[in-house]
C-alpha positions in Angstrom: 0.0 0.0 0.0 1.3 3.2 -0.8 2.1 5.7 2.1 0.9 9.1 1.4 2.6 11.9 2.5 2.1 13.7 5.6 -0.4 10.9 7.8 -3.2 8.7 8.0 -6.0 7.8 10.5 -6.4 4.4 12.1 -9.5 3.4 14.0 -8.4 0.4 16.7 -5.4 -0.5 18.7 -2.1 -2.3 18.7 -2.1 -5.8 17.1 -0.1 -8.8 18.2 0.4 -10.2 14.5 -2.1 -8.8 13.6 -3.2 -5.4 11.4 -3.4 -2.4 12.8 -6.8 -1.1 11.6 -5.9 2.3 9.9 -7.0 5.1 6.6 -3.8 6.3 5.5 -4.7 10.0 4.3 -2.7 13.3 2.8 -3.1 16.4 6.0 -2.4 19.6 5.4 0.7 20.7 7.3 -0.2 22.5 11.0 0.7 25.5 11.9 3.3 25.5 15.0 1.6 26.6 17.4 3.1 29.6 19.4 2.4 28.6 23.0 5.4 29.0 25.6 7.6 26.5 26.3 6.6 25.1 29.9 10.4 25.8 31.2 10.3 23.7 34.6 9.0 20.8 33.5 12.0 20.8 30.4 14.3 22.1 33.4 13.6 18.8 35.1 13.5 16.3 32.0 16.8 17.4 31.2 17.9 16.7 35.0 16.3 13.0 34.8 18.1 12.2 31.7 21.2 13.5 33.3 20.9 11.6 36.5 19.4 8.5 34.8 22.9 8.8 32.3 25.2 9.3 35.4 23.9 7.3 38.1 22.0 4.3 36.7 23.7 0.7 37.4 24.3 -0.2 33.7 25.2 2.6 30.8 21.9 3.5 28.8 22.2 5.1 25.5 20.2 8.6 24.3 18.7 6.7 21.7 17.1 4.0 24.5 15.9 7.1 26.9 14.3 9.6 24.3 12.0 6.7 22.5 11.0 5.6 26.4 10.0 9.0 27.3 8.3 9.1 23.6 6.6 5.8 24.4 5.9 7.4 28.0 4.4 10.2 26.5 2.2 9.3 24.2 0.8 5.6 26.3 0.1 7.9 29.5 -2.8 10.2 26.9 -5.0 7.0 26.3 -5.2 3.5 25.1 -4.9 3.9 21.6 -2.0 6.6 21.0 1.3 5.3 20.6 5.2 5.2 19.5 5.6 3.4 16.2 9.7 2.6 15.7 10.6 1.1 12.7 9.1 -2.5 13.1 5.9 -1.4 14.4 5.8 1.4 12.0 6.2 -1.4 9.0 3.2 -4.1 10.3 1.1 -1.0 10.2 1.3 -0.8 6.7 2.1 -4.0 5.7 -1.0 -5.3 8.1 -4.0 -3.4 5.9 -3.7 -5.5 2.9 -5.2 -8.4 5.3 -1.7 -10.6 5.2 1.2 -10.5 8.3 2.5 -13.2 10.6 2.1 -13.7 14.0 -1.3 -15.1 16.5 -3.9 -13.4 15.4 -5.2 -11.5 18.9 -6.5 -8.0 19.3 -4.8 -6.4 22.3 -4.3 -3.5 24.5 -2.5 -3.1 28.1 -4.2 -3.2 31.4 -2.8 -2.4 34.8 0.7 -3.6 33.1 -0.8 -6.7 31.4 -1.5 -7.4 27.9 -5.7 -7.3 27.6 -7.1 -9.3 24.6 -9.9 -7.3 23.0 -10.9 -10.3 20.4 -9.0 -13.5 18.9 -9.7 -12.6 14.8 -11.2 -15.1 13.0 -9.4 -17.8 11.6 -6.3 -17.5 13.0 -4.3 -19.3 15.1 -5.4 -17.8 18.4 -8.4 -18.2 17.4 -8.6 -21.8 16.8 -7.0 -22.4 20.5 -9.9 -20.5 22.3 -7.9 -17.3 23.0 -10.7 -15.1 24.7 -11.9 -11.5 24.7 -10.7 -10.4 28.2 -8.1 -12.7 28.7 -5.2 -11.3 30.7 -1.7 -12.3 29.1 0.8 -12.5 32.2 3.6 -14.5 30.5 5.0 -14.8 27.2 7.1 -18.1 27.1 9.3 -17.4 30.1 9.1 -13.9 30.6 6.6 -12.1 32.5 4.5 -9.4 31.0 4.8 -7.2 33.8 7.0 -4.5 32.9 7.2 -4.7 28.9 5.8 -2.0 27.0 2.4 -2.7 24.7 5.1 -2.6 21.9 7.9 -5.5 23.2 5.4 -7.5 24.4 3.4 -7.2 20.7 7.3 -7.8 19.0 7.5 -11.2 21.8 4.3 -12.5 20.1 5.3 -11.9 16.6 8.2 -14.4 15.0 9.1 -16.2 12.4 5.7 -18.4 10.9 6.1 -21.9 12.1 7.4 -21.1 15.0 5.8 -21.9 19.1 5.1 -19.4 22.0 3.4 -20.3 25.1 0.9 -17.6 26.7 0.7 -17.8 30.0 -3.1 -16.6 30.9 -5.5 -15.4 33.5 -9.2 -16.2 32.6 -12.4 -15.5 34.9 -14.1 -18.0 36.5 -10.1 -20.4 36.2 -9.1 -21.1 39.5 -5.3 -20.9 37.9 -3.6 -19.7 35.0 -4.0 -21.7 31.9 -0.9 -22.3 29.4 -1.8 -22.3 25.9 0.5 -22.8 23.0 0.3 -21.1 20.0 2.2 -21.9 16.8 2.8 -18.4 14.6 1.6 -18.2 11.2 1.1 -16.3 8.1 -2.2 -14.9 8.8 -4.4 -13.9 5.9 -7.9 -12.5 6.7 -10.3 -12.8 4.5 -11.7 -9.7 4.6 -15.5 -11.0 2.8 -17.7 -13.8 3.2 -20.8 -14.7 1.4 -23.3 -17.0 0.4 -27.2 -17.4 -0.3 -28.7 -18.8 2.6 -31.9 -20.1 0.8 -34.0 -18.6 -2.3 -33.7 -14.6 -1.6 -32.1 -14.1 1.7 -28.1 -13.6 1.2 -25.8 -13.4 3.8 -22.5 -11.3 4.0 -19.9 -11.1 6.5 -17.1 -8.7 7.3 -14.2 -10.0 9.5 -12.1 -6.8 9.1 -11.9 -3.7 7.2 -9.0 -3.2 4.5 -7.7 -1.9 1.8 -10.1 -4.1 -0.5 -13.3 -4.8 1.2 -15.2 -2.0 -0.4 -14.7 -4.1 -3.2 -14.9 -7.6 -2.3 -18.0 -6.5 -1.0 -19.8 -5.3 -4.5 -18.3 -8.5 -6.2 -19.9 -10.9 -3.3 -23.3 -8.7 -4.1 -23.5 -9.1 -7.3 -22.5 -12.8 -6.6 -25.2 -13.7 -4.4 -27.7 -11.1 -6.5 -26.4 -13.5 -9.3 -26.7 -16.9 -7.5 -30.5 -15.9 -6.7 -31.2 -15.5 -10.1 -32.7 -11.8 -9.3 -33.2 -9.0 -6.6 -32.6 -10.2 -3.1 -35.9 -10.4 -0.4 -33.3 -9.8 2.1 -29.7 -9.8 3.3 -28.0 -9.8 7.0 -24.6 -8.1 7.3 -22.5 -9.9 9.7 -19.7 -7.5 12.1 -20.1 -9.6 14.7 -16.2 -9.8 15.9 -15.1 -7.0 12.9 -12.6 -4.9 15.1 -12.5 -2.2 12.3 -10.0 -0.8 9.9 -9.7 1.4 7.2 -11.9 4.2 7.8 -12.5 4.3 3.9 -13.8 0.6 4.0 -16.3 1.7 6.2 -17.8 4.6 3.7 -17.4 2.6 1.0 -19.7 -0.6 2.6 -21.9 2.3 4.0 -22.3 4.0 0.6 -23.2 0.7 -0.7 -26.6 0.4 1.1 -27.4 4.0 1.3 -28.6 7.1 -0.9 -25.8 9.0 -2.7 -24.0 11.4 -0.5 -25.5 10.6 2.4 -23.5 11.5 5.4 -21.7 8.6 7.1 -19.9 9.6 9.7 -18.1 13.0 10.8 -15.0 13.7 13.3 -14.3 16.7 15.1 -11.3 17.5 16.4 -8.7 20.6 17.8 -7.1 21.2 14.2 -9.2 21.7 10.5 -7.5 18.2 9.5 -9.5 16.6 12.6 -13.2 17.6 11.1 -14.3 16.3 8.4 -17.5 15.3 6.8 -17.6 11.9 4.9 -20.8 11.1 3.0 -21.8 8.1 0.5 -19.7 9.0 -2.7 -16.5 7.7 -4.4 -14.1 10.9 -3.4 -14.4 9.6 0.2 -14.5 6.0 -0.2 -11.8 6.2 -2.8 -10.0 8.5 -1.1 -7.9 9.6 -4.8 -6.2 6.1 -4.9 -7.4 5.7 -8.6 -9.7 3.1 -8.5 -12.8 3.0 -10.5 -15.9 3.2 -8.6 -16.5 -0.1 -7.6 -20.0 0.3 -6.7 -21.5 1.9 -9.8 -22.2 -1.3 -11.5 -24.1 -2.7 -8.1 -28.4 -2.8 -9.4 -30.4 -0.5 -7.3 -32.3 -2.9 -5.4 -29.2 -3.0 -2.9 -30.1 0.4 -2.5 -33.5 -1.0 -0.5 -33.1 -4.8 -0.2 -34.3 -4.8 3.8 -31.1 -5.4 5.4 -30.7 -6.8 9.0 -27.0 -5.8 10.9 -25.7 -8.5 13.2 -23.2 -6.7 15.5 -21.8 -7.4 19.5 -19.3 -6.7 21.6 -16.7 -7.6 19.5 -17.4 -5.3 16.8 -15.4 -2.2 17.0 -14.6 1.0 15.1 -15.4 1.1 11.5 -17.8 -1.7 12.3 -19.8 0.8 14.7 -19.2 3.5 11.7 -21.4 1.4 9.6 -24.1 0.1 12.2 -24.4 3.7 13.3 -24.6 5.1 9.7 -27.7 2.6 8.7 -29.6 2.7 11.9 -29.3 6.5 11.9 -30.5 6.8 8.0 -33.1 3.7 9.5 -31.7 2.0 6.6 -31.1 -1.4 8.5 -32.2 -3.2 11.4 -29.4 -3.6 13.9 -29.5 -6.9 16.1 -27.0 -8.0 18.3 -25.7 -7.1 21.4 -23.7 -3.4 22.6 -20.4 -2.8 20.4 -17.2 -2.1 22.0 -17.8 1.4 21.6 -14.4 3.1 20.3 -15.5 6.2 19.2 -12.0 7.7 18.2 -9.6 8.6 15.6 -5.9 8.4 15.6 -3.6 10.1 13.1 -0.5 8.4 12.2 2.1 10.8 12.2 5.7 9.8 10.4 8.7 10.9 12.0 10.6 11.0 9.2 13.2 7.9 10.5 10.7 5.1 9.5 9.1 5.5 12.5 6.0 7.6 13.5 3.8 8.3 16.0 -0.2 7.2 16.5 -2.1 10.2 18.2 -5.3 10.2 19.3 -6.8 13.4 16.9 -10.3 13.2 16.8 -13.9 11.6 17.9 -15.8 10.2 15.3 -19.9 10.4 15.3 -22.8 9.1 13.9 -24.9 11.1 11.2 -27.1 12.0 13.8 -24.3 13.3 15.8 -24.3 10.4 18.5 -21.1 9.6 20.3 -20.3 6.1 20.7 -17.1 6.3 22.6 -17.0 4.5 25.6 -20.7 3.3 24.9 -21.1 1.7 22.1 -23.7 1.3 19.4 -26.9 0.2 21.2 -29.0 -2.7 18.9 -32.4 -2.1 18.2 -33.2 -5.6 18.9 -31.5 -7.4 21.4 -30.5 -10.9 20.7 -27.6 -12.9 22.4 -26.0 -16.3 21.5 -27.6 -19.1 24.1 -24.5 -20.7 24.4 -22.5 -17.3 25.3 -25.7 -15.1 26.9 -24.7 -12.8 29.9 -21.2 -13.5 28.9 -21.1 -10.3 26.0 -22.1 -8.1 29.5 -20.3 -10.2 31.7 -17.2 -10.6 30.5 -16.4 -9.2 27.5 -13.9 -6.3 27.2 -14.8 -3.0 25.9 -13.6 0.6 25.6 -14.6 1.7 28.5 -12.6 -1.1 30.6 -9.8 0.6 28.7 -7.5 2.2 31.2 -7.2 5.6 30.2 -10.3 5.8 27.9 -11.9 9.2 26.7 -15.0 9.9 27.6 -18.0 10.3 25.6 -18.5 14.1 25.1 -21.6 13.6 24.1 -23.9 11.6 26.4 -26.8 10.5 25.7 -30.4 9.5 27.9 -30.0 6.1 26.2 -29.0 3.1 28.4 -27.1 0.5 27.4 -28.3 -3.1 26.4 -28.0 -4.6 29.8 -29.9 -2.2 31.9 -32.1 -0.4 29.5 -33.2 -2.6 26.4 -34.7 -1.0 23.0 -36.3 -4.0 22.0 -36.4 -7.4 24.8 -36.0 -9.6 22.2 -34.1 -12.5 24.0 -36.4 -15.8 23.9 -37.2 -18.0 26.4 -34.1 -20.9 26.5 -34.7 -23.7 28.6 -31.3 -24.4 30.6 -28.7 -26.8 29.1 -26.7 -28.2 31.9 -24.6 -29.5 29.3 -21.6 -27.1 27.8 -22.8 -25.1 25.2 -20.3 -24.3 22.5 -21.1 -21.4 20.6 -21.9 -21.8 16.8 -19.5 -20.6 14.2 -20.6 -17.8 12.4 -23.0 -18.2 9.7 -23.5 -21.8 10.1 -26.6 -23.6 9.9 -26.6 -23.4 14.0 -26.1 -19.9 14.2 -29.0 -18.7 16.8 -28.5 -15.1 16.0 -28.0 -15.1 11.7 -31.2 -17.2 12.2 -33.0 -14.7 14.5 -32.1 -12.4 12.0 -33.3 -14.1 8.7 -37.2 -15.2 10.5 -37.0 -11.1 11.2 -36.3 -10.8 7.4 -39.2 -13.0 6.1 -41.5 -11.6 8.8 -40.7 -8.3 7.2 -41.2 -9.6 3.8 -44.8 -11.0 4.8 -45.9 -7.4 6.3 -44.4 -6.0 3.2 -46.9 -8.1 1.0 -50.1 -7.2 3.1 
């Protein structure tokens, strides 16, 4: 992917072998800003880096002390801003075209721990039952404790074929459990589809890249194909979807709703933190010089009835989208609460192949809701039997985030656990058995079929 010049936005946190969701994007260079240097506080800086270069027990170079008080800096404002050297700097842009090495976890730091906000689909933590809210105290042999976010994320990446042991503290586990995890080349795929039965198609998003605008309109016009006509209706799965590319997320937006309608808008201290981003191809294309991959899509996907599937797992541009169609009342959403990250870091090179990720802007819905450290509440409120309480219970979201911004903007709505739109949870007689909980989009998959009888039920009304 090409790096443009000046920065770029990225809409989730750091990534153990995995992406790091981010819209690389041309700014306009900032004015300095004439404010006074505070004197006292550079007066004692300069007299910790002399005393730390005098007196410490071993000899530290300049280069070690200036990135730790960069790293200091920036991981003290809030979860998600951070120092990117070289490595780092490198899986952030390799990471958006949906192929890197490593485990395949979501992660942030907690208390000095390393959090995991979700286990991405098909991946190798994953498949071993890594968990959202699992507390990573030990990386082979050495403990956690005391790393940065950043040399704990370079512990779990290595060579693809290779083992680490995560040493992990899980609720309700009397003890730590040890996991082993063999690295991999991890290639997300960013779209799935298929036709679930004559005139109901099913999409999923695991992530947002640089290509899921587009994979999307080809598995539309697949399924739209496959059906041998218009669709009756379709359920858009971001269950799990941490986010991405902020211009995946107008782009898969702009495919269900009326030209330049507005998506999403950010608001921020600087003119290159606010901007507008509505349903057409200069936002979703961002001037990369692709073709408008969504002009060829028939109209009828313009106002097939569309059902969302989100939960606690989907982040970022995944709340971008399920805020933009329930706002426009384009979709239904169903689910459970989102993670609710509602801001927008600007990735800042340095010049060295390193850069910086700062915390620029919040993002909000069209109709100027804030979902930061909320979340996007579903209109209909359906949980997984095999997993219900736990999305509440145990799941991590923003706001568990150490350090978290607030919402600015409040609302009177309560979240789905003490103030639901729409009870929609059924009656499930208890399993003293384990339940498992079904893969998505499988035949088993309570919520996807929750969602379809809600599609045919609308189909019927729609005939009377």
């Amino acid at each position: 992917m090409r790096i443009l010049e000046k920065a770029g936005l990225v809409s989730l946190g750091l990534v153990a072998g995995v992406s790091i969701s981010l819209h690389f994007a041309a700014m306009a260079d900032k004015e300095t800003l004439a404010t006074p240097l505070p004197i006292e506080e550079l007066r004692a800086f300069s007299e910790v880096f002399r005393r730390i270069k005098s007196d410490y027990v071993e000899p530290v170079t300049d280069k070690k002390l200036i990135n730790e008080a960069i790293n200091g800096m920036l991981s003290g404002l809030d979860p998600h801003s951070a120092y990117l050297d070289t490595e780092a700097f490198k899986e952030l842009q390799v990471g958006t075209q949906g192929e890197f090495g490593g485990l395949g976890i979501e992660v942030s730091m907690e208390d000095g721990l390393v959090k995991v906000i979700s286990p991405i689909e098909d991946t190798p933590a994953y498949h071993a039952g890594i968990k959202s809210g699992d507390l990573i105290v030990k990386l082979d042999d050495t403990l956690v404790k005391g790393l940065t976010l950043n040399d704990a994320v370079k512990r779990m990446r290595g060579k693809p074929g290779s083992k680490i042991v995560l040493t992990i503290i899980r609720k309700d586990e009397p003890k730590p459990l040890t996991i082993t995890l063999v690295r991999a080349i991890i290639k997300v795929q960013s779209v799935k589809s298929k036709l679930l039965e004559s005139g109901y198609g099913f999409i999923r998003i695991t992530q947002f890249q640089e290509h899921t605008g587009e994979n999307l309109a080809t598995a539309l016009e697949t399924i739209i194909k496959q059906n041998q006509g218009p669709l009756k209706g379709l359920v858009l799965d971001l269950r799990n979807d941490p986010g991405g590319l902020l211009t995946g997320a107008v782009g898969v937006s702009a495919a269900f709703l009326a030209k330049d309608a507005l998506v999403v808008y950010t608001e921020g201290r600087t003119e290159d933190a606010k901007m507008h981003l509505t349903a057409s191809p200069d936002n979703y294309l961002r001037g990369n010089g692709k073709s408008d991959y969504l002009k060829n899509l028939p109209d009828s996907v313009k106002s097939v009835p569309l059902v969302v599937l989100v939960n606690g797992g989907s982040a970022s541009a995944s709340e971008i989208v399920a805020g933009a169609l329930q706002d426009h009342k384009r979709a239904v959403i169903m689910g459970t609460q989102t993670f609710g990250k509602g801001s927008v870091q600007t990735v800042l090179p340095l010049g060295n192949n390193t850069a910086i990720k700062l915390t620029t802007a919040r993002y909000y819905t069209p109709g100027g809701r804030s979902i930061q450290a909320k979340g996007i509440v579903p209109d209909i409120l359906v949980e997984d039997p095999a997993t219900a309480g736990q999305d509440s219970t145990f799941r991590l979201r923003e706001v568990d985030l150490n350090k978290h911004l607030i919402n600015d903007k409040p609302s009177n709505e309560k979240p789905d656990d003490t103030g639901k739109k729409t009870p929609a949870t059924p009656n499930i007689k208890e399993d003293t058995t384990k339940s498992v909980p079904a893969e998505f989009g499988a035949k088993n998959d309570y919520q996807l079929n929750q969602a379809l009888n809600l599609l045919k039920g609308m189909q019927i009304l729609q005939g009377k």
